[in-house]
C-alpha positions in Angstrom: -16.6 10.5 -5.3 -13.3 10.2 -7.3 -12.2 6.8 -9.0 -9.5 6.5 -6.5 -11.8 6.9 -3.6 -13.9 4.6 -4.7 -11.3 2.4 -5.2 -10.3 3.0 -1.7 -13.6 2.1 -0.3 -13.6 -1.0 -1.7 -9.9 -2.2 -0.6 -11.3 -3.5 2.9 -9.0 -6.7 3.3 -5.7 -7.9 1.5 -4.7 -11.8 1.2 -1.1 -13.1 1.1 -0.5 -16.3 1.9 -3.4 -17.9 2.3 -4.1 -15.1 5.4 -6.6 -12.1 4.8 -5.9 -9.0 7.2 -8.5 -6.3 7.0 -7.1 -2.7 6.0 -8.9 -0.4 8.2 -6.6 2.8 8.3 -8.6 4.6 5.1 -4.8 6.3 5.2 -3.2 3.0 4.0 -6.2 1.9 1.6 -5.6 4.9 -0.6 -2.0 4.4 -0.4 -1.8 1.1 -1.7 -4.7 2.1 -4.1 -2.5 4.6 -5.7 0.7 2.1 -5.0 -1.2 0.1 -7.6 -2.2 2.5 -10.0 1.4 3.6 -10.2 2.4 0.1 -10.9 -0.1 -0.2 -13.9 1.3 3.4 -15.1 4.9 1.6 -15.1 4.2 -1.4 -16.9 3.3 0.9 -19.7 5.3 3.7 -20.3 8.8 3.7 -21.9 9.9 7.2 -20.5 13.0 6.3 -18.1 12.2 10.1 -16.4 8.5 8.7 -16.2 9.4 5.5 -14.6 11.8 6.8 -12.0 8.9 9.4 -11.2 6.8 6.5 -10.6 9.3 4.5 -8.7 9.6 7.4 -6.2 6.4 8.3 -5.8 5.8 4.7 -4.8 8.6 4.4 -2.4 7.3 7.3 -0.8 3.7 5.9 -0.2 5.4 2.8 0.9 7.5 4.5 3.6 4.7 6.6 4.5 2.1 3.5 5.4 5.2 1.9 7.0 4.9 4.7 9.2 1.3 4.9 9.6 1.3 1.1 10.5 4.1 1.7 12.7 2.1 3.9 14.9 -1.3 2.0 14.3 0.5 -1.2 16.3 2.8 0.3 18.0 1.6 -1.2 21.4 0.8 -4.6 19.9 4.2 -6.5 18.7 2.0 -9.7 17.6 -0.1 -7.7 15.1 2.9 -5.4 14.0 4.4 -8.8 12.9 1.4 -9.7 10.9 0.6 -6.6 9.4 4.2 -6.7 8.3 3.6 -10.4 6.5 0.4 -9.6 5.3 1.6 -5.9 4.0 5.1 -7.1 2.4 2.7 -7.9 -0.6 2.4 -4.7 -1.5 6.2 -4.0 -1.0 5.9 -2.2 2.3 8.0 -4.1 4.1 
C-alpha cells in the first residue's frame, strides 16, 4: 500500500471546533491527505512556479470534495451544513 493510502486509511474523523465528524467518502480522505501533503510541500519550497503549482492543485482537490460532499448530502440540508463547518478546516468551504 502506498504512503498516501495508508495515510488515507488512517484519516477516519476530523475535529474543528471542539466537533469530530467522521470522513467516510475514502474519495475525500485522500483528498485532504494529499491537500495536506501539498501544504507541507509549500511551506518549503521557494520556487514561485512551484508554489502556484501547488496552490492549484489544491484548489482543485478542494473544489472536487466540495462536490463530492455536495452529492454525498445532497438530500440532508442539516448534515450539508455540518459537514461544511467541520470541512472549512481544511479550506473546502
Amino acid at each position: 500500500m502506498k504512503t498516501r493510502e495508508r495515510q488515507s486509511a488512517s484519516l477516519s474523523e476530523i475535529s474543528w471546533a471542539g466537533r469530530t465528524m467522521q470522513v467516510k467518502n475514502e474519495q475525500v480522505r485522500t483528498l485532504l491527505v494529499n491537500i495536506e501533503h501539498n501544504a507541507a510541500q509549500l511551506a518549503e519550497t521557494t520556487s514561485d512556479e512551484h508554489k502556484l503549482s501547488l496552490y492549484e492543485s489544491m484548489m482543485k482537490a478542494l473544489v472536487e470534495a466540495q462536490l463530492i460532499l455536495r452529492d454525498e448530502y445532497k438530500d440532508d440540508a442539516v448534515s450539508f451544513s455540518h459537514a461544511v463547518c467541520l470541512y472549512s478546516e481544511f479550506g473546502i468551504w
